[in-house]
ZASE-723042 format. One line per field, with one value per atom (N, C-alpha, C): x, y, z; residue in three letters; atom name. Coordinates in steps of 0.2 Angstrom, whole numbers, plus 5000, padded with zeros to 4 digits. Layout:
// ZASE-723042
x c(X,...)
y c(Y,...)
z c(Z,...)
residu c(ALA,...)
atome c(CA,...)
// end
This chain:
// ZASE-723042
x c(5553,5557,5564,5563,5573,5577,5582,5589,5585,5581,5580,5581,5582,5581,5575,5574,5571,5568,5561,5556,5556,5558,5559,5552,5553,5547,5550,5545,5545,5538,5538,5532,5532,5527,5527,5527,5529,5532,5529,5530,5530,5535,5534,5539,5538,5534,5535,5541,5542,5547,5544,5549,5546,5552,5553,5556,5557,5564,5562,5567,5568,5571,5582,5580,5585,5589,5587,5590,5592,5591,5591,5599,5600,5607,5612,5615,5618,5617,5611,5608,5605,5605,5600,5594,5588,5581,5576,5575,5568,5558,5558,5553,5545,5543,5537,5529,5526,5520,5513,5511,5504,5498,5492,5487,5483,5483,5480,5483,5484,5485,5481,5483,5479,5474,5476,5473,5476,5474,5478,5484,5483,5491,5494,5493,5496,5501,5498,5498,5505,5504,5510,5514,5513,5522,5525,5521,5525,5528,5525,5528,5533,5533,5539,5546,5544,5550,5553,5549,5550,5555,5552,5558,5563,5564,5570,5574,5572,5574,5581,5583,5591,5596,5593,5597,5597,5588,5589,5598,5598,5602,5608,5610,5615,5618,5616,5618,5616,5616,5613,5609,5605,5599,5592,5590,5583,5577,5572,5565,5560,5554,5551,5545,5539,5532,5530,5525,5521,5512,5507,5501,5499,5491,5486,5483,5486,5483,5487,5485,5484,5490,5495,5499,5497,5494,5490,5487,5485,5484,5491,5495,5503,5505,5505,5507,5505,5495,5494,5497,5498,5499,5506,5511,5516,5517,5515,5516,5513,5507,5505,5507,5512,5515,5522,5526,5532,5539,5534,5537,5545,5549,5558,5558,5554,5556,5549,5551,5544,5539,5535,5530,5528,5526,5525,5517,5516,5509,5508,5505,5505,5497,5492,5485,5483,5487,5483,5489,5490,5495,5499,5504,5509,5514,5516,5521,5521,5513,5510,5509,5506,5507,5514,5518,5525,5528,5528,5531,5523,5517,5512,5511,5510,5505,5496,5496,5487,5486,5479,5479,5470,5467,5459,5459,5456,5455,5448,5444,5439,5439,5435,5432,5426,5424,5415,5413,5415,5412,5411,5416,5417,5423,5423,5429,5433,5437,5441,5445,5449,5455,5460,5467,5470,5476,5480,5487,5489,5494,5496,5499,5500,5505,5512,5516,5524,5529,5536,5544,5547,5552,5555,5563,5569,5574,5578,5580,5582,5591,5596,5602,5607,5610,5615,5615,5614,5614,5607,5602,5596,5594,5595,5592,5587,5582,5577,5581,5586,5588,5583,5579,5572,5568,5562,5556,5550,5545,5543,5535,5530,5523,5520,5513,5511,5510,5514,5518,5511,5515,5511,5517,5511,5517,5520,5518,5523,5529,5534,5539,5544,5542,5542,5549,5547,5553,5559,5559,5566,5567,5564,5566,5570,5566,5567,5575,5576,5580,5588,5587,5591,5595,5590,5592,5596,5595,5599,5606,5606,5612,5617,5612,5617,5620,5619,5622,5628)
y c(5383,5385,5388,5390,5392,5387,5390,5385,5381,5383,5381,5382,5382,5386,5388,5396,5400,5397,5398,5394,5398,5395,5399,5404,5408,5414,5419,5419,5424,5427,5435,5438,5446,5446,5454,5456,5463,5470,5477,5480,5489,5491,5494,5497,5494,5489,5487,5481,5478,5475,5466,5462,5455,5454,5452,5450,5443,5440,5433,5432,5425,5423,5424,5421,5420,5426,5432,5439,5441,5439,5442,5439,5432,5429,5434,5433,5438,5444,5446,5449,5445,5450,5447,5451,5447,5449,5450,5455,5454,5455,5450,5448,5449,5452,5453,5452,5449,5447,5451,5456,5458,5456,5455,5456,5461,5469,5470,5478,5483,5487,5492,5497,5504,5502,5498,5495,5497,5500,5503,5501,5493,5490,5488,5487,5486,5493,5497,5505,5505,5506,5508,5501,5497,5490,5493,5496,5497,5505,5508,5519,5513,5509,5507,5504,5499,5497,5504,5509,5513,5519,5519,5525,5522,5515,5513,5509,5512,5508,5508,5515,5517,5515,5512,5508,5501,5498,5491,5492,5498,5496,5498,5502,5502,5494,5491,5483,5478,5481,5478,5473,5473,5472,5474,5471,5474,5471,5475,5475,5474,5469,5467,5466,5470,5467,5464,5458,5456,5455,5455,5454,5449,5449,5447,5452,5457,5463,5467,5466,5470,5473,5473,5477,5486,5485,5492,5496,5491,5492,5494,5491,5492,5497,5500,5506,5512,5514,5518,5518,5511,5510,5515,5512,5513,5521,5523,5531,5534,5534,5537,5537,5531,5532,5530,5534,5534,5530,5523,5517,5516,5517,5516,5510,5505,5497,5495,5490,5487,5482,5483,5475,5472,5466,5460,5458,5457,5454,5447,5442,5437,5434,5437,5437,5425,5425,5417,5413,5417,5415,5409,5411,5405,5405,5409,5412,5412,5415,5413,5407,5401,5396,5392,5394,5393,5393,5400,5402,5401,5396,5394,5397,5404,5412,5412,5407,5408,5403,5407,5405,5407,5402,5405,5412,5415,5420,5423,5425,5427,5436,5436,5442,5444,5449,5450,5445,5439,5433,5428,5429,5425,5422,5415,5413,5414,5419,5421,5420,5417,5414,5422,5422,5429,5426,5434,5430,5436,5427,5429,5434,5441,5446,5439,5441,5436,5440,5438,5441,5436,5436,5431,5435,5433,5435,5430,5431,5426,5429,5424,5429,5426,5429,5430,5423,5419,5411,5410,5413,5410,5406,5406,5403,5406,5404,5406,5407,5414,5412,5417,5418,5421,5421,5420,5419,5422,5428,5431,5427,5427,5425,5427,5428,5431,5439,5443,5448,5453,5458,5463,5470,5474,5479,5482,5487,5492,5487,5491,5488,5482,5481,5474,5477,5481,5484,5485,5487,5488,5481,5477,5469,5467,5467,5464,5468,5475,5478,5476,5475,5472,5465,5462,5455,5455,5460,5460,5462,5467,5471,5467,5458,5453,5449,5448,5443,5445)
z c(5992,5986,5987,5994,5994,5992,5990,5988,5981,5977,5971,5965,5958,5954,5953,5952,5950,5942,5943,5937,5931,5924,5918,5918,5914,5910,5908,5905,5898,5897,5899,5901,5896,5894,5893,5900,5897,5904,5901,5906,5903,5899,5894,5891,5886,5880,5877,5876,5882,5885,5884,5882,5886,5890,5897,5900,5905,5903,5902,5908,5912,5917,5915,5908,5906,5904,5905,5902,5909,5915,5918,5923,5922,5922,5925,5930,5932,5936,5937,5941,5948,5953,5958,5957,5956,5956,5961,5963,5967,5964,5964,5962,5964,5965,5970,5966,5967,5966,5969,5969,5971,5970,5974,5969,5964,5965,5959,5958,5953,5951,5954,5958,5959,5965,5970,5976,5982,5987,5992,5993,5997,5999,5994,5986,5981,5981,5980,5977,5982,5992,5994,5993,5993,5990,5986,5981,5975,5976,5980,5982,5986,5990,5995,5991,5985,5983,5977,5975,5972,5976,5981,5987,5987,5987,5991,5983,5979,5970,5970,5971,5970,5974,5981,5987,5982,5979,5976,5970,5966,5960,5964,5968,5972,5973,5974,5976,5971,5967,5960,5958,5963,5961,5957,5953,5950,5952,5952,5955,5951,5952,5944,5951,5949,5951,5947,5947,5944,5947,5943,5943,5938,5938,5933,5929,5932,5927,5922,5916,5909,5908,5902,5901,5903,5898,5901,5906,5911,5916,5920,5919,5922,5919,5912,5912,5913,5915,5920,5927,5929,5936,5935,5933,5931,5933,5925,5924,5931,5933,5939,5946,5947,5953,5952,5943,5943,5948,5944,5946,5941,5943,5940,5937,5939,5937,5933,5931,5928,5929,5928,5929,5925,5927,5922,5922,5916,5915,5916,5920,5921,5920,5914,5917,5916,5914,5914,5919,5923,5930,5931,5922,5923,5927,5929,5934,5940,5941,5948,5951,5947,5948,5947,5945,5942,5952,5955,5961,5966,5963,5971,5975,5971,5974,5973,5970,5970,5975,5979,5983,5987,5986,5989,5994,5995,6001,6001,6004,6008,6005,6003,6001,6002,6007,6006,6008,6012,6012,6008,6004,5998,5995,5995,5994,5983,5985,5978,5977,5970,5969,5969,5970,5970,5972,5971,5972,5980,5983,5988,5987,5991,5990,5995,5989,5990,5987,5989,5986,5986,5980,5979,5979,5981,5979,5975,5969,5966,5962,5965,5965,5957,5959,5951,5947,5949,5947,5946,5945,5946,5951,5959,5963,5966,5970,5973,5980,5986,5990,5997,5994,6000,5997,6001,5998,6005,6005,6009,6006,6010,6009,6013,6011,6016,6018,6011,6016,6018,6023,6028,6024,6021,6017,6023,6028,6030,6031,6029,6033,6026,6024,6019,6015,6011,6005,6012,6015,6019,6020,6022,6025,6019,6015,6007,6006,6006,6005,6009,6018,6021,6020,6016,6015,6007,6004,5998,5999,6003,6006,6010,6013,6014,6012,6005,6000,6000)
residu c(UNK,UNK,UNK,UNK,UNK,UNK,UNK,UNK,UNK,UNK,UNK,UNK,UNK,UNK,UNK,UNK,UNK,UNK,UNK,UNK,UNK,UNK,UNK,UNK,UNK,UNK,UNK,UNK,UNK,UNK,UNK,UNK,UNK,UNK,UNK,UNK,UNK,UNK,UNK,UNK,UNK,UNK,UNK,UNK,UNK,UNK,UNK,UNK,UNK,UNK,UNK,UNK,UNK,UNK,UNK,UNK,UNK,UNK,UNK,UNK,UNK,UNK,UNK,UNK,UNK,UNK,UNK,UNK,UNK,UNK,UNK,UNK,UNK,UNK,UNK,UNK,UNK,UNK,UNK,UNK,UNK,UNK,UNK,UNK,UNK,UNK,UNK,UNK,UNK,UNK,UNK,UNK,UNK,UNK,UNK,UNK,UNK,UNK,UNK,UNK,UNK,UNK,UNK,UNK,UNK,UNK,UNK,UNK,UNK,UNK,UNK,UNK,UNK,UNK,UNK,UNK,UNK,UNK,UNK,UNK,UNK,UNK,UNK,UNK,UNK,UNK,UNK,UNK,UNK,UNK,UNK,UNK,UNK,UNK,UNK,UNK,UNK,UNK,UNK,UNK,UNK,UNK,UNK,UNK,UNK,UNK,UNK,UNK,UNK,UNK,UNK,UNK,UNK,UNK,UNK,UNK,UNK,UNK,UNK,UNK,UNK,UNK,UNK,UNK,UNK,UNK,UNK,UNK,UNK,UNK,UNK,UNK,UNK,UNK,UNK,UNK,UNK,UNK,UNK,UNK,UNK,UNK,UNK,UNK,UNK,UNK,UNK,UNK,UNK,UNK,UNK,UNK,UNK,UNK,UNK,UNK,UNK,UNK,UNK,UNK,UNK,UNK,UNK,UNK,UNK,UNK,UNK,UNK,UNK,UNK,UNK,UNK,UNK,UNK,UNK,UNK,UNK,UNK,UNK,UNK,UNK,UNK,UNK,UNK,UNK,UNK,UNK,UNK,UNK,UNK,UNK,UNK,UNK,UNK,UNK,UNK,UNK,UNK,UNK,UNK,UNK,UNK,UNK,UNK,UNK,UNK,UNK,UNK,UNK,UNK,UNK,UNK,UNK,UNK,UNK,UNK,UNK,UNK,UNK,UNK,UNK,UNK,UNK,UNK,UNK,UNK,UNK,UNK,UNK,UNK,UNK,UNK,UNK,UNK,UNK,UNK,UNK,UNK,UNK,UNK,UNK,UNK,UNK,UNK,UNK,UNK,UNK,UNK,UNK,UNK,UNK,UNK,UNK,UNK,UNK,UNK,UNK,UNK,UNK,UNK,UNK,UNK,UNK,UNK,UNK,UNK,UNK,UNK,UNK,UNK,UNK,UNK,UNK,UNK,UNK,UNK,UNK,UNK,UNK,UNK,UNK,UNK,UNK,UNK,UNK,UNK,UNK,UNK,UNK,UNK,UNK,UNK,UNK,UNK,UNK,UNK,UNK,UNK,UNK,UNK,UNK,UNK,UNK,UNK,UNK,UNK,UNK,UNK,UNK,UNK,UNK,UNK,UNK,UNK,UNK,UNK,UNK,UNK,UNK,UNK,UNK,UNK,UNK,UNK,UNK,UNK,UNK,UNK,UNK,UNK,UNK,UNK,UNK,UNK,UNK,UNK,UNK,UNK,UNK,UNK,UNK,UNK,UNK,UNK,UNK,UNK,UNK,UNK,UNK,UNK,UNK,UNK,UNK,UNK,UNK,UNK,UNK,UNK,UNK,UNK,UNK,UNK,UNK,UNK,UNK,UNK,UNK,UNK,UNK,UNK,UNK,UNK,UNK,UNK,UNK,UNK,UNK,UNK,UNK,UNK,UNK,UNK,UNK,UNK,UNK,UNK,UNK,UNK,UNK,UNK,UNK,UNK,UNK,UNK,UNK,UNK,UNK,UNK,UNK,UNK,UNK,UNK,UNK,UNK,UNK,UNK,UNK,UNK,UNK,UNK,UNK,UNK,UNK)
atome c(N,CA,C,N,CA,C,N,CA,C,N,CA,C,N,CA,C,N,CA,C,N,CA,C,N,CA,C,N,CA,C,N,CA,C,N,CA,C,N,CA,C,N,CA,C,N,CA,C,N,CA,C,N,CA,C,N,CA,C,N,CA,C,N,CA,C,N,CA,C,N,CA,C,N,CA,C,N,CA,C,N,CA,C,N,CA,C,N,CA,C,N,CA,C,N,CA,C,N,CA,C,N,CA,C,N,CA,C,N,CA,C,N,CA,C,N,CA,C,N,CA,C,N,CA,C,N,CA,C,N,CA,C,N,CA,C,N,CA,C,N,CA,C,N,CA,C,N,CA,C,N,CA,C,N,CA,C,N,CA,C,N,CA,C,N,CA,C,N,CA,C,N,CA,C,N,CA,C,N,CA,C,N,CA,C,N,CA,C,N,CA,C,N,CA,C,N,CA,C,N,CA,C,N,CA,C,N,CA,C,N,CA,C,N,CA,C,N,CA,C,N,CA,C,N,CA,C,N,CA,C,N,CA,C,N,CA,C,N,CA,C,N,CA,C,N,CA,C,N,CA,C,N,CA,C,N,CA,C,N,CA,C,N,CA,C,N,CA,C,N,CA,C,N,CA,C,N,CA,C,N,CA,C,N,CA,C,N,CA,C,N,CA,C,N,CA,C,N,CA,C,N,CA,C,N,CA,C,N,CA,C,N,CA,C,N,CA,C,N,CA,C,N,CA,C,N,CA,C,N,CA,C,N,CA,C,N,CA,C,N,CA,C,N,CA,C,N,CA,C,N,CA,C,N,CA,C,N,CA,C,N,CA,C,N,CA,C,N,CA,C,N,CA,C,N,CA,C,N,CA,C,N,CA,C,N,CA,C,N,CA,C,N,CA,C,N,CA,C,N,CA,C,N,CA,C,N,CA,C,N,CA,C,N,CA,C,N,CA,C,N,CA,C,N,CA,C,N,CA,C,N,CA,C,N,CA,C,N,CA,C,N,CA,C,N,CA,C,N,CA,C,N,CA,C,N,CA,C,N,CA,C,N,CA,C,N,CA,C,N,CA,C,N,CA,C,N,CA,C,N,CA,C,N,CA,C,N,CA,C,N,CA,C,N,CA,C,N,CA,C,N,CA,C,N,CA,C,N,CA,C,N,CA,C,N,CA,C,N,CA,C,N,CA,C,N,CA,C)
// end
Protein backbone atom coordinates (compact mmCIF):
# COMPACT_ATOMS: atom_id res chain seq x y z
CA UNK A 1 0.00 0.00 0.00
CA UNK A 2 2.98 2.53 0.22
CA UNK A 3 3.22 5.14 -2.22
CA UNK A 4 -0.72 4.77 -2.57
CA UNK A 5 -3.67 6.83 -1.79
CA UNK A 6 -4.89 6.54 1.44
CA UNK A 7 -8.70 4.72 1.16
CA UNK A 8 -11.67 7.25 1.77
CA UNK A 9 -13.72 6.98 5.26
CA UNK A 10 -15.82 8.37 7.29
CA UNK A 11 -16.19 6.83 10.81
CA UNK A 12 -17.59 7.96 14.02
CA UNK A 13 -14.79 8.89 16.76
CA UNK A 14 -14.64 9.94 20.48
CA UNK A 15 -15.99 13.06 21.23
CA UNK A 16 -18.94 12.93 19.51
CA UNK A 17 -16.89 13.25 16.39
CA UNK A 18 -17.22 11.64 12.76
CA UNK A 19 -13.91 11.82 11.36
CA UNK A 20 -13.46 11.41 7.70
CA UNK A 21 -10.15 10.99 5.39
CA UNK A 22 -11.21 14.01 3.72
CA UNK A 23 -11.06 16.49 6.87
CA UNK A 24 -7.92 15.58 7.49
CA UNK A 25 -6.13 16.82 4.00
CA UNK A 26 -3.29 18.60 4.84
CA UNK A 27 -2.13 16.85 7.80
CA UNK A 28 0.18 13.81 8.25
CA UNK A 29 -1.90 11.03 9.95
CA UNK A 30 -0.80 8.16 11.93
CA UNK A 31 -3.20 5.72 11.82
CA UNK A 32 -2.91 2.78 14.00
CA UNK A 33 -5.18 -0.22 13.97
CA UNK A 34 -5.45 -2.39 17.18
CA UNK A 35 -7.34 -5.35 18.07
CA UNK A 36 -9.36 -4.64 21.15
CA UNK A 37 -10.07 -1.91 23.73
CA UNK A 38 -8.71 -2.51 27.48
CA UNK A 39 -6.31 -5.48 26.36
CA UNK A 40 -2.83 -5.61 27.60
CA UNK A 41 -0.84 -4.83 24.27
CA UNK A 42 -3.63 -2.75 23.19
CA UNK A 43 -3.79 -0.84 26.45
CA UNK A 44 0.36 -0.05 26.25
CA UNK A 45 0.23 1.15 22.14
CA UNK A 46 -2.13 3.30 23.10
CA UNK A 47 -0.09 4.63 26.93
CA UNK A 48 3.05 4.59 24.19
CA UNK A 49 1.47 6.86 21.33
CA UNK A 50 -0.05 8.76 24.29
CA UNK A 51 3.44 9.70 25.95
CA UNK A 52 4.98 10.64 22.95
CA UNK A 53 1.48 12.71 21.48
CA UNK A 54 3.05 16.17 22.02
CA UNK A 55 6.40 15.09 19.94
CA UNK A 56 3.40 13.55 17.29
CA UNK A 57 1.76 17.27 17.16
CA UNK A 58 5.16 18.94 17.41
CA UNK A 59 5.70 17.65 13.73
CA UNK A 60 2.32 18.01 13.00
CA UNK A 61 1.14 15.15 12.97
CA UNK A 62 -2.21 13.53 14.27
CA UNK A 63 -2.73 10.22 15.83
CA UNK A 64 -6.07 8.36 15.20
CA UNK A 65 -6.43 4.63 16.71
CA UNK A 66 -8.98 2.57 15.27
CA UNK A 67 -10.86 -0.86 16.47
CA UNK A 68 -13.99 -2.86 16.06
CA UNK A 69 -14.95 -1.81 19.28
CA UNK A 70 -18.07 0.43 20.19
CA UNK A 71 -17.94 4.12 20.35
CA UNK A 72 -18.50 3.64 23.80
CA UNK A 73 -16.26 1.42 24.41
CA UNK A 74 -13.56 3.88 23.07
CA UNK A 75 -14.76 6.51 25.40
CA UNK A 76 -14.11 4.48 28.55
CA UNK A 77 -11.03 3.22 26.92
CA UNK A 78 -10.31 6.74 26.14
CA UNK A 79 -11.11 8.60 29.53
CA UNK A 80 -9.31 5.94 31.57
CA UNK A 81 -6.05 5.97 30.15
CA UNK A 82 -6.37 9.90 29.10
CA UNK A 83 -5.70 9.20 25.52
CA UNK A 84 -5.08 13.07 23.81
CA UNK A 85 -6.20 11.70 20.54
CA UNK A 86 -9.07 9.99 19.36
CA UNK A 87 -10.45 6.57 18.07
CA UNK A 88 -12.44 5.45 15.67
CA UNK A 89 -15.12 2.96 15.50
CA UNK A 90 -14.79 0.59 12.75
CA UNK A 91 -17.28 -2.42 14.04
CA UNK A 92 -18.46 -3.76 10.56
CA UNK A 93 -14.54 -3.29 9.34
CA UNK A 94 -14.84 -1.23 6.47
CA UNK A 95 -11.65 0.42 7.03
CA UNK A 96 -10.00 -2.55 8.23
CA UNK A 97 -10.68 -4.32 5.34
CA UNK A 98 -10.27 -1.01 3.27
CA UNK A 99 -6.33 -1.01 4.77
CA UNK A 100 -6.21 -5.59 4.65
CA UNK A 101 -5.85 -5.83 8.53
CA UNK A 102 -8.21 -8.58 9.06
CA UNK A 103 -6.60 -11.38 9.36
CA UNK A 104 -7.13 -15.20 10.83
CA UNK A 105 -5.09 -15.91 14.01
CA UNK A 106 -5.06 -18.64 16.50
CA UNK A 107 -6.46 -18.17 19.77
CA UNK A 108 -6.82 -20.91 22.49
CA UNK A 109 -6.34 -23.03 19.60
CA UNK A 110 -8.61 -21.59 17.51
CA UNK A 111 -8.62 -19.99 14.44
CA UNK A 112 -10.46 -16.15 14.86
CA UNK A 113 -10.84 -13.47 12.56
CA UNK A 114 -9.08 -10.07 14.17
CA UNK A 115 -7.35 -7.29 13.23
CA UNK A 116 -3.66 -7.38 12.63
CA UNK A 117 -2.19 -4.81 15.02
CA UNK A 118 -0.82 -2.35 11.92
CA UNK A 119 0.33 1.68 11.23
CA UNK A 120 -0.26 3.44 8.52
CA UNK A 121 1.42 6.96 7.91
CA UNK A 122 -0.54 8.79 5.60
CA UNK A 123 1.05 12.38 4.68
CA UNK A 124 -0.34 15.79 3.82
CA UNK A 125 -1.48 14.68 0.33
CA UNK A 126 -3.32 11.65 1.40
CA UNK A 127 -0.62 9.13 0.54
CA UNK A 128 -0.12 5.98 2.33
CA UNK A 129 4.03 6.61 2.91
CA UNK A 130 4.74 3.74 5.68
CA UNK A 131 2.99 1.10 6.59
CA UNK A 132 3.99 -1.17 9.71
CA UNK A 133 2.20 -4.85 10.15
CA UNK A 134 2.59 -7.16 12.17
CA UNK A 135 3.53 -4.77 14.88
CA UNK A 136 5.46 -5.93 18.19
CA UNK A 137 4.52 -2.88 20.68
CA UNK A 138 7.61 -2.25 22.76
CA UNK A 139 9.35 0.04 21.00
CA UNK A 140 6.80 0.81 18.05
CA UNK A 141 5.39 4.45 18.88
CA UNK A 142 9.04 5.76 18.91
CA UNK A 143 9.69 3.86 15.40
CA UNK A 144 6.52 5.33 14.14
CA UNK A 145 7.55 8.58 15.78
CA UNK A 146 11.13 8.60 14.16
CA UNK A 147 9.86 8.12 10.78
CA UNK A 148 7.45 11.10 11.04
CA UNK A 149 10.37 13.37 12.29
CA UNK A 150 11.72 12.22 8.75
CA UNK A 151 9.39 13.68 6.34
Amino acid sequence: MTGSKAPEFSLPATGGKTISLADLAGHTVVLYFYPKDNTPGCTTEGENFRDLHDEFVKRGAMVLGVSRDSIKSHENFKSKKEFPFDLLSDPDETLCEAFGVMKLKNMYGKQVRGIERSTFVINAKGEICREWRGVKVPGHAQEVLDFVTSL
